[in-house]
C-alpha positions in Angstrom: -16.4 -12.9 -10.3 -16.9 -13.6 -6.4 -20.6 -14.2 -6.6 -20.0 -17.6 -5.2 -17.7 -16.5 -2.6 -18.5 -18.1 0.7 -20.3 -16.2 2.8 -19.7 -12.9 1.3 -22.1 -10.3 1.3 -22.3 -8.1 -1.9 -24.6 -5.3 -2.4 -24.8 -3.2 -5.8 -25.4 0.3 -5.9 -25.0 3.4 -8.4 -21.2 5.1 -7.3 -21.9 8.1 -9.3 -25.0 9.0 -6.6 -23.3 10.1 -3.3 -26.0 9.4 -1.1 -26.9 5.9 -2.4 -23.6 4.9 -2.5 -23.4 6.3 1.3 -26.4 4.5 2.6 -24.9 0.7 0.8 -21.9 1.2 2.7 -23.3 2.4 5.5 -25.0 -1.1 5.3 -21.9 -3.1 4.5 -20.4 -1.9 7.6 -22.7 -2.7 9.8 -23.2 -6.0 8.1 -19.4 -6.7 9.0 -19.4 -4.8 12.9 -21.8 -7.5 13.2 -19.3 -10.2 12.4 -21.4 -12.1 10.3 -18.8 -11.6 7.8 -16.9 -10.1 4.7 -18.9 -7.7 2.6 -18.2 -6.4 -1.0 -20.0 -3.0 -2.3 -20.3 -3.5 -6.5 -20.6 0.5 -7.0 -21.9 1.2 -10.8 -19.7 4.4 -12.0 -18.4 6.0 -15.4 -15.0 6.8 -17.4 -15.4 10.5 -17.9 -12.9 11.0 -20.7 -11.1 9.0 -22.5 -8.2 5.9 -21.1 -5.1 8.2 -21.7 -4.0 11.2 -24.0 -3.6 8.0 -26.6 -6.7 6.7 -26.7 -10.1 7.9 -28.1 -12.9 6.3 -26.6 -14.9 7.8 -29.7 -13.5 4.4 -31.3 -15.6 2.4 -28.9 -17.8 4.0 -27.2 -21.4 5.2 -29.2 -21.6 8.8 -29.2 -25.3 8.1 -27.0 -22.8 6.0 -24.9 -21.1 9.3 -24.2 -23.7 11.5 -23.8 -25.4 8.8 -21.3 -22.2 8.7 -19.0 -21.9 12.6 -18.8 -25.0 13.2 -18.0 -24.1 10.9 -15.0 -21.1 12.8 -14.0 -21.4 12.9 -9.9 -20.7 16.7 -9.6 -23.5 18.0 -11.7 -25.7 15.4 -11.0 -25.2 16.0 -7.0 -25.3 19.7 -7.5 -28.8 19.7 -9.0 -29.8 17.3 -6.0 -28.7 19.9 -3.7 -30.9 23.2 -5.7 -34.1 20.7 -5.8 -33.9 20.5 -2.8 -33.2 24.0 -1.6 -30.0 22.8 0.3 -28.3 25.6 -1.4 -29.2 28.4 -3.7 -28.4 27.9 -7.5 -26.0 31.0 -7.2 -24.3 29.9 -4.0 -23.3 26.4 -6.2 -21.9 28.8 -9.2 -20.1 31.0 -6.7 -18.2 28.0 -5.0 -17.7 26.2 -8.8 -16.0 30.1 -9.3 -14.0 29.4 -6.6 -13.0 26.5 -6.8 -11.9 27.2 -10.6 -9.7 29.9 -9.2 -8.2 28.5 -6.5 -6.6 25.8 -8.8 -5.8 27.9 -12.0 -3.9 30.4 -9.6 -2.2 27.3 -7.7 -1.5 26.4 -11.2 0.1 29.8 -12.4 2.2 29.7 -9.2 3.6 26.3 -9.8 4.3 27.3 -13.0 6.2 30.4 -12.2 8.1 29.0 -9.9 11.5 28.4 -10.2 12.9 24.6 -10.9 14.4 23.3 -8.2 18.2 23.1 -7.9 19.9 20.1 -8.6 22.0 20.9 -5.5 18.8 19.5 -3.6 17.8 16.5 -5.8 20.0 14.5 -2.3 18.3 16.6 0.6 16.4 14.4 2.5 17.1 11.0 0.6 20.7 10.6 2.5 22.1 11.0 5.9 22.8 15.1 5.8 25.4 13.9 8.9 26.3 9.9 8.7 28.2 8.6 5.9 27.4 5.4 5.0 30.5 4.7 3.1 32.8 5.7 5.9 35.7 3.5 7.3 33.4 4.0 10.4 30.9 1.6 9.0 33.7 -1.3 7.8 34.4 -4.7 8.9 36.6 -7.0 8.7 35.6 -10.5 8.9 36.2 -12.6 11.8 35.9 -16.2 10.8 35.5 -19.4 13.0 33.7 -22.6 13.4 32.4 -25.3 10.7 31.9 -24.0 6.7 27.9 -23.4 6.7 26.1 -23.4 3.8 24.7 -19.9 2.5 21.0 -21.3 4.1 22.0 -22.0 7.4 24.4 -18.6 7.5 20.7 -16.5 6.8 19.1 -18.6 8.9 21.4 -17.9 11.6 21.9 -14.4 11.1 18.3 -13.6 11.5 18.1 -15.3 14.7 20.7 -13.3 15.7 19.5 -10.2 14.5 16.0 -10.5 15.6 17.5 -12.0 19.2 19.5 -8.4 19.5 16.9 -5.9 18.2 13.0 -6.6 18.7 12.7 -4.4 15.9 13.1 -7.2 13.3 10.0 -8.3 11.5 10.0 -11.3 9.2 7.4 -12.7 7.0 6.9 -13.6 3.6 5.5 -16.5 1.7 5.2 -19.6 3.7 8.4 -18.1 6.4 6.6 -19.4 9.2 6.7 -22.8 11.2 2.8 -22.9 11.1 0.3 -20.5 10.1 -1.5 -21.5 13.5 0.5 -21.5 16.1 -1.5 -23.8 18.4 -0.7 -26.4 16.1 3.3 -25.9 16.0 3.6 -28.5 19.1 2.1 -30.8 17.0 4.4 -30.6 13.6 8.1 -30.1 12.4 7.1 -26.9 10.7 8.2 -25.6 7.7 9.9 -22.2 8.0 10.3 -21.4 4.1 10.6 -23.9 1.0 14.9 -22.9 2.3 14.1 -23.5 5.4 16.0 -19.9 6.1 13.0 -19.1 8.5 13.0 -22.5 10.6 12.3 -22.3 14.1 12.2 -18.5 14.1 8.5 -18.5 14.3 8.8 -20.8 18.1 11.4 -19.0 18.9 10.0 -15.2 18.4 6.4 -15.9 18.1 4.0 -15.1 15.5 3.9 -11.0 15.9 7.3 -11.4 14.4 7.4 -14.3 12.2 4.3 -14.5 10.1 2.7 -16.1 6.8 1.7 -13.2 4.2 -1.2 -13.7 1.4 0.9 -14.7 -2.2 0.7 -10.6 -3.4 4.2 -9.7 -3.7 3.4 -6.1 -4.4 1.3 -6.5 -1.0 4.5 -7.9 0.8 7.2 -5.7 -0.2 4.7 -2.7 0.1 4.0 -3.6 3.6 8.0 -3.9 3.9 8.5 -0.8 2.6 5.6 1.2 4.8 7.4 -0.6 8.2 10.4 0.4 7.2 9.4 4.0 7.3 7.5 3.7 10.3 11.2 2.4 12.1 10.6 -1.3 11.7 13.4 -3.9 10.3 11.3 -6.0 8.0 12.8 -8.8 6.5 9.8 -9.7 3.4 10.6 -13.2 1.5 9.4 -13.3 -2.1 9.2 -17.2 -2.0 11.1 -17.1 -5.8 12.5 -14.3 -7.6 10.4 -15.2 -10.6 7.5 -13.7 -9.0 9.4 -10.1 -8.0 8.2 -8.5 -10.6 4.4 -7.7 -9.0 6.3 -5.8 -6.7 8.4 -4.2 -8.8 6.2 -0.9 -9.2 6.7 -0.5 -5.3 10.2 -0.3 -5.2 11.1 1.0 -8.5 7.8 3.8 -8.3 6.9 4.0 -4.6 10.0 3.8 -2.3 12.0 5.9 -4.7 10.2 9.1 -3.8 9.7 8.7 -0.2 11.7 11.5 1.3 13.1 12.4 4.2 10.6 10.1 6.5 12.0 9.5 10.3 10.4 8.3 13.7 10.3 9.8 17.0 12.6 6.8 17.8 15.6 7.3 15.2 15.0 11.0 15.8 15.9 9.8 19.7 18.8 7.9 18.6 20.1 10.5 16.5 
C-alpha cells in the first residue's frame, strides 16, 4: 500500500523469528540515524487463535492453514533455537515454562479471591478529595462591557487572553495556525482556522504553542488528552464535529480510566 511512497525504505522480514526481526530493524534504524529517510519494517507474523470468542477461524482457515501457523508460534519456535544451540538446557526451558505457568495461575487465583472493590472508592482519585468544583468558590458573575462580539471573535479573544496569562496553554488542531512555516507568515494573511478562532495567535505566541496537527482526530485529542495529564492546557480543534467520532474511543475508552494522574507542578500548587 506504500510501495510507492517517496523515498521510503521498506524491508520485509519474518516477525515470528526474534532474531531476524531484530537484525531488520536494527537496519531500519540505522537507515533513518542516517537521515536518508523514513523506513517501514513489513514483519510477516500469525493469528494464533481465532478473531474473538465469536468467531471460528475453522470457517476460513484450512486445517493445514492452522497447523502451518502453529508450528510458527515465536515461543516454541525461539525455544528450540535456544536448545540447538546449547544456549540453555532443554530442562532449564521446561523449568522456567513451569514457572512462568505458576506465577500467572497463582496471580490469577489471587485476583480472584479478592474482594470486589467498594463502591465507596469507584470516586478516589477521579475528583479533587479537597476542592470542590461546584463550590460558590468557583462562581462568577458576569461583568459585561464593550461592543456585542460574535461567538468567533469572543473564542478568539479568550484564547489570547488565556494563553497571554498562562504559558501553559497549547493550541493546535487542524489548520489552527497562521502558516505551517513560519518563515513564511511575513509573507501572507494566514489562516488561523476555517473560523478564524486561531488568527494571529500563531505570530503572536509562536509555533511551540500554536501548531498545525496531521488530519487524525484520534491522534489530536489523544495528544490532548496525554498533555493534559502531563500539566499542560491543550486547547485541540477538530476542524468539524462530523469528524469527532475517530476520536471518540479516546475520550469515551481512554481518558475515562485515567486515575488520579498529577505533576510535580500542581502537586506544588496544591
Amino acid at each position: 500500500m506504500v510501495a510507492n511512497y517517496p523515498g521510503l525504505h521498506v524491508e520485509e522480514c519474518d516477525g515470528t523469528d526474534p532474531l531476524a526481526s531484530y537484525a531488520v530493524l536494527k537496519s531500519a534504524a540505522e537507515y533513518c540515524r542516517a537521515r536518508k529517510g523514513p523506513a517501514l519494517v513489513h514483519a510477516h507474523v500469525t493469528r494464533p487463535y481465532s478473531h474473538s470468542l465469536s468467531d471460528d477461524e475453522k470457517l476460513y482457515k484450512t486445517a493445514r492453514q492452522i497447523e502451518e501457523d502453529a508450528h510458527r508460534d515465536p515461543i516454541p519456535k525461539f525455544g528450540l533455537f535456544l536448545v540447538r544451540e546449547r544456549i540453555v538446557e532443554e530442562k532449564e526451558l521446561e523449568k522456567l515454562e513451569a514457572d512462568v505457568d505458576h506465577e500467572i495461575r497463582e496471580a490469577t487465583d489471587k485476583a480472584l479471591r479478592a474482594e470486589p472493590p467498594l463502591k465507596e472508592c469507584l470516586l478516589v482519585n477521579v475528583y479533587s478529595p479537597d476542592v470542590d468544583a461546584t463550590s460558590p468558590r468557583f462562581e462568577a458573575v458576569p461583568q459585561f462591557s464593550g461592543e456585542p462580539r460574535t461567538m468567533v471573535e469572543c473564542v478568539s479573544a479568550t484564547l489570547a487572553d488565556e494563553m497571554a496569562r498562562d504559558e501553559r496553554v497549547v493550541v493546535f488542531g487542524q489548520d489552527v495556525a497562521d502558516n505551517s512555516h513560519e518563515d513564511d507568515l511575513k509573507h501572507v494573511k494566514g489562516k488561523g482556522g476555517v473560523f478564524k478562532a486561531t488568527v494571529d495567535l500563531q505570530r503572536r505566541f509562536g509555533s511551540a504553542r500554536v501548531f498545525n496537527a496531521p488530519i487524525a482526530e484520534a491522534c489530536i485529542v489523544g495528544s490532548a488528552i496525554g498533555m493534559a495529564a502531563r500539566g499542560l492546557k491543550p486547547v485541540a480543534e477538530i476542524q468539524f464535529f462530523d469528524y469527532i467520532w475517530p476520536a471518540m474511543m479516546q475520550l469515551r475508552n481512554e481518558l475515562p480510566v485515567i486515575r488520579g494522574v498529577r505533576t510535580a507542578r500542581s502537586r506544588r500548587q496544591r
